[in-house]
C-alpha positions as CSV (number, residue, x, y, z in Angstrom):
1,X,41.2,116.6,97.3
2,X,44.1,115.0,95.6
3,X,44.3,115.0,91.8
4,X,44.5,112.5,89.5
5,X,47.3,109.8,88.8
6,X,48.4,109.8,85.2
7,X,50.6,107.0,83.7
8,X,52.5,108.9,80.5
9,X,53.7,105.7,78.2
10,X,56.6,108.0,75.8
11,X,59.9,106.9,74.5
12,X,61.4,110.6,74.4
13,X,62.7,112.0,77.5
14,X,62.6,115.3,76.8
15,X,58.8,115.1,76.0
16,X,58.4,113.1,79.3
17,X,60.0,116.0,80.9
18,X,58.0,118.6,79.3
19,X,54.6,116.8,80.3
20,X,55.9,115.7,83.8
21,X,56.7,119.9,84.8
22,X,53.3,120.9,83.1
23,X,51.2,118.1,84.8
24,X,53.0,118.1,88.2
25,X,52.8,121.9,88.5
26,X,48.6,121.2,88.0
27,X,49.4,118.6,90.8
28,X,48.5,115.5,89.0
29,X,50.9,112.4,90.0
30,X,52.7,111.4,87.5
31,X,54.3,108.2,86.8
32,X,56.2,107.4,83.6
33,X,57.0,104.4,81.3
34,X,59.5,104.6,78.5
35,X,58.3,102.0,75.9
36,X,54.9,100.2,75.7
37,X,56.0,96.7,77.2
38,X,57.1,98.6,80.8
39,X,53.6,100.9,80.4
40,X,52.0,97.8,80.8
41,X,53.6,96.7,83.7
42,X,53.4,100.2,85.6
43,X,49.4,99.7,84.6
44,X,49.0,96.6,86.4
45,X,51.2,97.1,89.2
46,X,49.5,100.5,90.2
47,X,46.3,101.4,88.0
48,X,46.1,104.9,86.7
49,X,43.1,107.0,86.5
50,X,44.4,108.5,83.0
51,X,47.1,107.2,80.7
52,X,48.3,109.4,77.7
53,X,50.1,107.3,75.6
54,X,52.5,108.0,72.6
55,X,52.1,105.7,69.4
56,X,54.8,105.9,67.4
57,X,57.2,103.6,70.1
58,X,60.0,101.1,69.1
59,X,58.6,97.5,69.7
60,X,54.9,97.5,71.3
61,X,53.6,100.8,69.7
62,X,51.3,103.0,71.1
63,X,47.9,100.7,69.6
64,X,49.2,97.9,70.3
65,X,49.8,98.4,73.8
66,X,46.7,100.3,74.3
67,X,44.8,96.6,72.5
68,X,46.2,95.0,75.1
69,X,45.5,97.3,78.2
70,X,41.8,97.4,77.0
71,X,41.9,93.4,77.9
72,X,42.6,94.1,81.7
73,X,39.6,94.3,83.2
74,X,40.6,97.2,85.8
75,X,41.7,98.6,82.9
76,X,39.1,99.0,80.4
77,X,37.3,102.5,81.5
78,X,40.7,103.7,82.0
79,X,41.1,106.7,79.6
80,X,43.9,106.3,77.2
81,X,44.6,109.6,75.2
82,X,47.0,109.1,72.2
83,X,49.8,111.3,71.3
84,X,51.6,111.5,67.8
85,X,53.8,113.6,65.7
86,X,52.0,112.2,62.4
87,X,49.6,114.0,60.5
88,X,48.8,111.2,58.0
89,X,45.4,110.7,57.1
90,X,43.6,107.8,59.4
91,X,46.1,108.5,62.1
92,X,43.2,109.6,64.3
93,X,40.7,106.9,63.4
94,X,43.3,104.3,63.9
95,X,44.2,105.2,67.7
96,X,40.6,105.1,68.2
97,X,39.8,102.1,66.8
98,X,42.4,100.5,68.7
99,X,41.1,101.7,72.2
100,X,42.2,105.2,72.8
101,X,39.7,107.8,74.0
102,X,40.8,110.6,72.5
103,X,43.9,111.9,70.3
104,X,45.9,114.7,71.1
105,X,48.9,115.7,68.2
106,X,52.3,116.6,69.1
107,X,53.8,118.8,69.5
108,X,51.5,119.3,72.5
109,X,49.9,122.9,73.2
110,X,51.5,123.0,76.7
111,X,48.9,126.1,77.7
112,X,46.1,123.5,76.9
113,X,47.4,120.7,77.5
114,X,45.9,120.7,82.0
115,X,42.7,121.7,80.5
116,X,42.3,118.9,77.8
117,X,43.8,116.0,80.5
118,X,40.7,117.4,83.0
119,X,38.5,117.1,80.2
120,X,39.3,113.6,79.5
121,X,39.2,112.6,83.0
122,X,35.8,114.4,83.3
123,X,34.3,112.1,81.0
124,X,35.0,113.4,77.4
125,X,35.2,110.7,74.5
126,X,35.9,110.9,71.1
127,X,34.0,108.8,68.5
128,X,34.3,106.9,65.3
129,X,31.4,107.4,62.3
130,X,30.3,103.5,62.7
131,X,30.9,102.9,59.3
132,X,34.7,104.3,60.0
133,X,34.7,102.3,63.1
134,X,34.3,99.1,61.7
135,X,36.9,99.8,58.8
136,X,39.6,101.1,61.1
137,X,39.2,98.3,63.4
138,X,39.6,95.4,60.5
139,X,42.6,97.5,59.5
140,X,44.2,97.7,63.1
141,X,42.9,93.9,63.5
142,X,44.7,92.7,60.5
143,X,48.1,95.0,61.8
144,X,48.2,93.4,64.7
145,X,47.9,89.6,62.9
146,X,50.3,90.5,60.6
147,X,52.9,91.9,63.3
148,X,51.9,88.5,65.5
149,X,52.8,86.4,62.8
150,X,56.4,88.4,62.8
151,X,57.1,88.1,66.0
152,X,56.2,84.2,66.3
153,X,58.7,83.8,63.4
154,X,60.9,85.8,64.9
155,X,60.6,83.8,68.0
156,X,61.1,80.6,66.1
157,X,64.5,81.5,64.6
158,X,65.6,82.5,67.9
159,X,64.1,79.3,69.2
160,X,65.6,77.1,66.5
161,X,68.9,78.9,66.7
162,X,68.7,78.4,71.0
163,X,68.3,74.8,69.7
164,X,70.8,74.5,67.0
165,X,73.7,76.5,70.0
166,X,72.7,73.8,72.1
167,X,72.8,70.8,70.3
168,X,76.6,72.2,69.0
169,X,77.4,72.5,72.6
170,X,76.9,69.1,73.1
171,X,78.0,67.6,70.1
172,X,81.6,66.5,68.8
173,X,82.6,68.8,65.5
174,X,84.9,66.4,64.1
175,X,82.6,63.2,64.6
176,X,79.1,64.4,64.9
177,X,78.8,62.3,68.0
178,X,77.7,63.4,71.4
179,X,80.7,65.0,73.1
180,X,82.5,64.3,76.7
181,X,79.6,67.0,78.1
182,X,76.8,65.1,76.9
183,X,78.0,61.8,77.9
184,X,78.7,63.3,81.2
185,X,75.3,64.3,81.4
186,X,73.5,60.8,80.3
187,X,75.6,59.1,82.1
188,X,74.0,60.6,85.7
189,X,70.7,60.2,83.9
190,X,70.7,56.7,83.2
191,X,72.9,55.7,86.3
192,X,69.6,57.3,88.1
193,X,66.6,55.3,85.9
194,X,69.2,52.0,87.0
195,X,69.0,52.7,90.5
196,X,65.2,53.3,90.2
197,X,64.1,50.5,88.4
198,X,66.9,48.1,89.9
199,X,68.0,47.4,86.1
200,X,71.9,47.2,85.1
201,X,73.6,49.5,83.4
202,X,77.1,48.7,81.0
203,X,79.3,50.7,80.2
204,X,82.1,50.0,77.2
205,X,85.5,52.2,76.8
206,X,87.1,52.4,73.4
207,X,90.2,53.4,71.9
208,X,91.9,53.1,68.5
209,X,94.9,51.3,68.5
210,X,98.3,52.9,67.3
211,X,96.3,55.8,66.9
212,X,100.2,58.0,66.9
213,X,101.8,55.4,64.2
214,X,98.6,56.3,62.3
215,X,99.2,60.4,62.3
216,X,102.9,60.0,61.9
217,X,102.3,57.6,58.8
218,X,99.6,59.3,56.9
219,X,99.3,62.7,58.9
220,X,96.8,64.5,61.0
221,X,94.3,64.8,58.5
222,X,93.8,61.3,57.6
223,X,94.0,60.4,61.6
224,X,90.9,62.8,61.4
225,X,88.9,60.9,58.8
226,X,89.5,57.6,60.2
227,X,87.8,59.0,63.5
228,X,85.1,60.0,61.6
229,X,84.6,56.7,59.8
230,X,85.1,54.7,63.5
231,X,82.5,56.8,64.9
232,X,79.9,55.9,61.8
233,X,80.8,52.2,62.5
234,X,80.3,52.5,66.1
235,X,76.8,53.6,65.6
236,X,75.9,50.9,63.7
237,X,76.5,48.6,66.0
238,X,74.4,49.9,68.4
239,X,70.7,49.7,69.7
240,X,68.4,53.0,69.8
241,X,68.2,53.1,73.1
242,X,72.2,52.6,73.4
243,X,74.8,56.2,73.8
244,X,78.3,56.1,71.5
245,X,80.3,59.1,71.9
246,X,83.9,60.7,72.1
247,X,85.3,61.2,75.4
248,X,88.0,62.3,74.2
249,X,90.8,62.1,71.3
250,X,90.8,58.6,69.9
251,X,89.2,57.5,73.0
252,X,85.1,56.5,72.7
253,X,82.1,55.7,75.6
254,X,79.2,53.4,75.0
255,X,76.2,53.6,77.1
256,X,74.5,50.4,77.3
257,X,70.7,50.6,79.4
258,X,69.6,47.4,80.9
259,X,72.4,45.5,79.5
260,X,74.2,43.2,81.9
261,X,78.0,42.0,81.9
262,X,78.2,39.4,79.2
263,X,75.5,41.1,76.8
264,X,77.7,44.1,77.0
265,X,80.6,41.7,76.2
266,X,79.1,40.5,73.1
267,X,77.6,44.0,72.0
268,X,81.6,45.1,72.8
269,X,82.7,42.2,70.5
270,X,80.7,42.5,67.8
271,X,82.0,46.5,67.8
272,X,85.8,44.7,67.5
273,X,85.4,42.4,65.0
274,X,83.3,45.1,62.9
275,X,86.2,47.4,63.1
276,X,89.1,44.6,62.4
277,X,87.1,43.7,59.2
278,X,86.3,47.3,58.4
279,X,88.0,48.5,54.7
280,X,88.9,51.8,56.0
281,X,90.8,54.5,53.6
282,X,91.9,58.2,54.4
283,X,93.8,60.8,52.4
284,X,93.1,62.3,49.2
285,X,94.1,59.0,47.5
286,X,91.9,56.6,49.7
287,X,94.3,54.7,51.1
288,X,93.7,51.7,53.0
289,X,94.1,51.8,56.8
290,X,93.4,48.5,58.8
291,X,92.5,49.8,62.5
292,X,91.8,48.0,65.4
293,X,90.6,48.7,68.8
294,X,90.5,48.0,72.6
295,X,87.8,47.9,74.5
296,X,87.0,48.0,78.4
297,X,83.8,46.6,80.2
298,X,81.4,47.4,83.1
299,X,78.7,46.9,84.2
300,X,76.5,48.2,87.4
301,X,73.6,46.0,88.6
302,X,71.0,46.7,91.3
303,X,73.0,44.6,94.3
304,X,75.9,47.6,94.0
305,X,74.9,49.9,96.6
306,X,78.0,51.4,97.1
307,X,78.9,52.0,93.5
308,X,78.6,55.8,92.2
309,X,78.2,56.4,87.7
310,X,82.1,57.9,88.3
311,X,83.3,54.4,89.6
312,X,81.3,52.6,86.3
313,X,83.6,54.9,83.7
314,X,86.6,53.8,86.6
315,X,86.3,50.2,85.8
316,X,85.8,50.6,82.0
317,X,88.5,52.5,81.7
318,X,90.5,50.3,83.9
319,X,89.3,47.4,82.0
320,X,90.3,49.0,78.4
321,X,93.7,49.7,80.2
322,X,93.8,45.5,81.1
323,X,92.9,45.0,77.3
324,X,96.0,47.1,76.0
325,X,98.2,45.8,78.2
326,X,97.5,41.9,77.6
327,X,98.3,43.3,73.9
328,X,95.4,45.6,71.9
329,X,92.4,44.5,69.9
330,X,90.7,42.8,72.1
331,X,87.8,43.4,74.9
332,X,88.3,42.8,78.7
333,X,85.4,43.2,81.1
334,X,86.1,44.6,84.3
């Protein structure tokens, strides 16, 4: 008859060695797991008919794991015999009250240690004084809330830091607006919801005018701010529902949904004229800086079969080069 199979859950591989030479020469088969997370795992995947299980283990300790193999059904007979180098007071009555059969204290009496295993699998249990019982197990209870409520933080500053990686990697640093990857992006999305819903779909180029005169007259820096301040009036101008970002330099994309060609005119106009009045300053010493801008139209509607969301940037951005060419600050639909 063949003997028993015994999952050993222990993050020291000498110790794992030790118990696998002492246990296989009894011929029990053995199966290891080297924290409590992969001993759950190895559990599932092929249940044991013993499991000795170290406590003190980086991560999910030894109770913890042992909690949560006692809420596998398959699993809940299993015995579970704790190991542990500690000698504190309540050591014992906490692995109990956490699910473990029994308790065994390292470092293990290797000349016992066949016998004791037999035992367990035999039937052997070790008990808790009810009074003990139901102290222990408020106090492993209230661990296991407390070490919950870590991790979920934990999890929520990785989460919020995922997030914050994210939203930096689709974001322009110097404007704040959504960057050439993000535009990229929306721009497939809505071009899809226009084709759906047989609704157009505008798009507006921008760029700033003279935007080298501007750097060679009041340097880099203040070219800088005056992006910055474009890119707060851009926004204004704009609906919810409606995308401004940088595509690039001093060169600007505006997503218009379900806006046809002369509505995205106007929306393009108003942008102009908001800009040409604007009371821009830059530098250290605020100085005044009148800016204008060119803008490009186009504009997608259902009937355009053959169109793709590159050819819409295409004719915006051959339409902005129209509006440059015919002599700057001024919009041209395409």
């Amino acid at each position: 008859m063949s003997k028993a199979k015994i999952l050993y859950i222990e993050d020291n591989s000498e110790n794992r060695l030790l118990v696998r030479r002492v246990l296989e020469a009894e011929g029990y088969c053995l199966t290891e797991a080297v924290d409590g997370l992969s001993g759950l795992q190895a559990a599932q995947a092929d249940p044991p008919d013993l499991i000795i299980m170290d406590i003190m283990m980086p991560g999910l300790d030894g109770r913890e794991a042992t909690t949560r193999l006692r809420s596998i059904p398959q699993l809940q007979r299993v015995p579970i015999i704790a190991l542990t180098a500690s000698v504190l007071k309540g050591d014992r009555e906490r692995a109990l009250a956490a699910g473990c059969t029994g308790y065994l204290q390292k470092p293990l009496d290797i000349d016992r240690l066949p016998k004791q295993i037999q035992e367990f699998l035999d039937g052997q249990r070790e008990s808790l004084d009810p009074s003990d019982e139901l102290e222990y197990l408020r106090e492993h209870n209230k661990r296991l809330a407390e070490r919950l409520e870590q991790k979920v933080e934990r999890l929520s500053n990785i989460s919020e830091a995922n997030r914050r990686l994210s939203n930096m990697s689709l974001t322009d640093e110097l404007t704040a607006l959504p960057n050439r990857r993000y535009l990229d992006r929306r721009i497939r999305e809505e071009w899809a919801l226009a084709k759906r819903f047989r609704s157009p779909l505008s798009c507006v180029m921008i760029d700033l005018d003279h935007f080298k005169r501007i750097n060679d007259t009041f340097g880099h820096q203040a070219g800088d701010q005056l992006l910055q301040a474009l890119a707060k009036v851009f926004s204004s101008c704009l609906r919810e529902d409606d995308v401004v970002g940088r595509y690039g330099g001093e060169e600007f994309l505006v997503l218009l949904p379900q806006v046809e060609t002369t509505n995205a005119s106007t929306v393009a106009e108003r942008i102009r004229k908001r800009v040409e009045l604007a009371k821009l300053t830059v530098g250290s010493e605020a100085q005044a800086v009148h800016a204008t801008i060119s803008l490009g139209v186009a504009t997608v509607s259902p009937d355009d079969e053959e169109l793709t969301e590159q050819m819409l940037v295409q004719r915006a951005d051959a339409a902005l080069y129209r509006a440059k060419a015919e002599g700057r600050n001024r919009v041209v639909a395409g």
